[in-house]
C-alpha positions in Angstrom: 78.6 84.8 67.0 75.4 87.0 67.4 73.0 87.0 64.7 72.0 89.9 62.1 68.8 89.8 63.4 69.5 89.6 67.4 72.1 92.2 66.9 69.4 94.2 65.2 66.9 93.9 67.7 69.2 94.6 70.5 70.2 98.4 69.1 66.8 99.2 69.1 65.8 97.7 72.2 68.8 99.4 74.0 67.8 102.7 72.6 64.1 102.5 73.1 65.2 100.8 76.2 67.1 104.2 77.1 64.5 106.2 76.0 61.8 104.8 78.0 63.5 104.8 81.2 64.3 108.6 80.4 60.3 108.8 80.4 59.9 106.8 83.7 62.2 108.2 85.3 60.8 111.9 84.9 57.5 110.5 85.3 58.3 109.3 89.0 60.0 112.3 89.7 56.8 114.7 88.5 54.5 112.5 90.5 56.1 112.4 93.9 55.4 116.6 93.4 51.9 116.2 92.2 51.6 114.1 95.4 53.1 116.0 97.8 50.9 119.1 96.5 53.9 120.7 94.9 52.7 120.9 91.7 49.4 120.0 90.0 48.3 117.1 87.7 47.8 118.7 85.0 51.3 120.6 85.2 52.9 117.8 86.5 51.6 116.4 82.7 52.8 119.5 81.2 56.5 119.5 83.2 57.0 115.7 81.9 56.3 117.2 78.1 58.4 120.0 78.5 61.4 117.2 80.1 61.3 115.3 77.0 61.5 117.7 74.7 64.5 119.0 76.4 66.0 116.0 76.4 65.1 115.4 72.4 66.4 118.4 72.0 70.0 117.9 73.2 70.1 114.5 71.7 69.2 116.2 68.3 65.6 115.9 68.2 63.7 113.1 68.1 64.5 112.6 63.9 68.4 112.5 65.8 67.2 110.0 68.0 66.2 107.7 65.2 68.7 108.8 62.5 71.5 107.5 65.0 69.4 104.3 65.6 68.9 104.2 61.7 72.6 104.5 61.6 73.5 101.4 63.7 71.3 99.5 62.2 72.5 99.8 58.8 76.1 99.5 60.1 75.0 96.3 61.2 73.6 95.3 58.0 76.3 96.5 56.0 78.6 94.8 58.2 76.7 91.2 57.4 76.7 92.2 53.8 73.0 92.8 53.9 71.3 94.5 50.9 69.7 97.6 52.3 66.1 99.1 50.2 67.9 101.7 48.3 70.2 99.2 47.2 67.3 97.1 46.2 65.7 99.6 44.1 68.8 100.8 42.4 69.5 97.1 41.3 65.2 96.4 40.3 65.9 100.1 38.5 68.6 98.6 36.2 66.9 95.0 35.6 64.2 97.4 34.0 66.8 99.3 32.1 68.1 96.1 31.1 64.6 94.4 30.2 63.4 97.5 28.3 66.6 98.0 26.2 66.2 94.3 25.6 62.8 94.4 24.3 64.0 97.4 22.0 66.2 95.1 20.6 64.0 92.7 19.6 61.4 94.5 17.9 63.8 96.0 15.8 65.1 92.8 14.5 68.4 93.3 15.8 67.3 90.4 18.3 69.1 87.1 19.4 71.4 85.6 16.6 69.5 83.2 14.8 66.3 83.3 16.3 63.1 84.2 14.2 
């Protein structure tokens, strides 16, 4: 069985992995034209831009992009039962509750049975 933590690493390397060969690959394309005189360097700079941000902008944007990865990754957690931060601070939220209600209930006498 894979671990939480391989499985975890290997949804984000397989969609930086993706991403980056996106890049690369637009990147060779753009400089075989800047070589062969087709285009300049400085448009062939601007045509690789303008490729990405197509391309983030039919995967849903770059916040897409990482709000799917974000997605895996929790389904992943959630999957091994792991606590996520929001969960975290919901729970650390209600141990305050708890420990100021507490300490209300002391100082107004109404304390622990039989403890002065």
């Amino acid at each position: 069985m894979i671990g939480v933590r391989e499985a975890v690493e290997q949804a984000i390397f397989v969609a930086v992995g993706a991403a980056a060969l996106t890049r690369e690959r637009a990147e060779a394309i753009v400089s075989d034209l800047v070589r062969r005189g087709q285009l300049g360097e400085d448009e062939g700079r601007l045509t690789v831009d303008r490729l990405m941000e197509r391309a983030r902008d039919a995967s849903g944007g770059a916040s897409g992009l990482v709000g799917k990865i974000e997605g895996g990754v929790q389904g992943v957690l959630r999957e091994f039962g792991i606590a996520q931060r929001d969960d975290l601070a919901e729970v650390d939220q209600r141990i305050s509750e708890l420990e100021h209600r507490i300490r209300l209930l002391e100082e107004s006498g109404s304390g622990t049975p039989g403890v002065e």
